[in-house]
N, C-alpha and C positions, 0 to 999 in steps of 0.2 A: 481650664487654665491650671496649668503646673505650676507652683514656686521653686524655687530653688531653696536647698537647704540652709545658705546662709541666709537669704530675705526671711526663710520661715522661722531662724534662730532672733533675727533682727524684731521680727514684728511680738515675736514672743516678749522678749525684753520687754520691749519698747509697754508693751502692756503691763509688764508687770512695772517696768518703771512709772508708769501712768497712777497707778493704784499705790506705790510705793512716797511719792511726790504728791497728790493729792489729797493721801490719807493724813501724812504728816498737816498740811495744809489747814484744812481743814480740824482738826484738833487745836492748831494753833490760832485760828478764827474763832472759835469757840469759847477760847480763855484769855480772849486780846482783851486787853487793860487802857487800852490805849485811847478809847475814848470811839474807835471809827466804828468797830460793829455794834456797838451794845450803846444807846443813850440812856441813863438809867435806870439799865436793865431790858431796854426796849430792841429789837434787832432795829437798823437801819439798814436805809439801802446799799448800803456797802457791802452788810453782811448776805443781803437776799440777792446780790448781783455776784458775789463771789461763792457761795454757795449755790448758787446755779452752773457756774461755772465748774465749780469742782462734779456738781452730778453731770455733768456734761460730759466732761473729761472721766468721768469712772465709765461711760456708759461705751465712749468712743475706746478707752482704754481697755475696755474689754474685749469689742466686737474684733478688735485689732490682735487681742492677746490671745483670742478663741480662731482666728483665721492662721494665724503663725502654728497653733497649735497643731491644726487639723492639716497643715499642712508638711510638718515634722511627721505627725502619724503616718501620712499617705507614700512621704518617702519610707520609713520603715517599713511598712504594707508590700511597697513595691522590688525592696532592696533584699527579701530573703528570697532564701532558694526554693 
């Protein structure tokens, strides 16, 4: 299967957006004050179901960021003379 160059521009982002939005996420889980991941001091299940979710998302956000990749390379590959 071919992609096209704008879906292999699209899936790039979209990966790097993954990693960009998560990372944030997840530092922000980290140091929440707020009472939902940390009971003192302890993770809750808040913090172990969102943090599941963020490795979930780095894992999908990449396989996604690595397919758009490989798929920009393949049209350069094929686009010289």
């Amino acid at each position: 299967m071919k992609l096209s160059r704008p879906v292999s521009w699209f899936l790039l982002a979209f990966g790097v957006w993954s990693w960009v939005v998560w990372t944030t996420f997840v530092k922000n889980l980290a140091k929440d004050a707020s009472g939902l991941a940390f009971d003192n001091g302890s993770p809750t299940g808040y913090f172990w179901v969102h943090l599941s979710l963020a490795i979930t998302s780095f894992i999908l956000g990449t396989g996604v960021g690595v397919i758009g990749f490989r798929g920009l390379r393949a049209h350069a590959r094929t686009s010289r003379p």
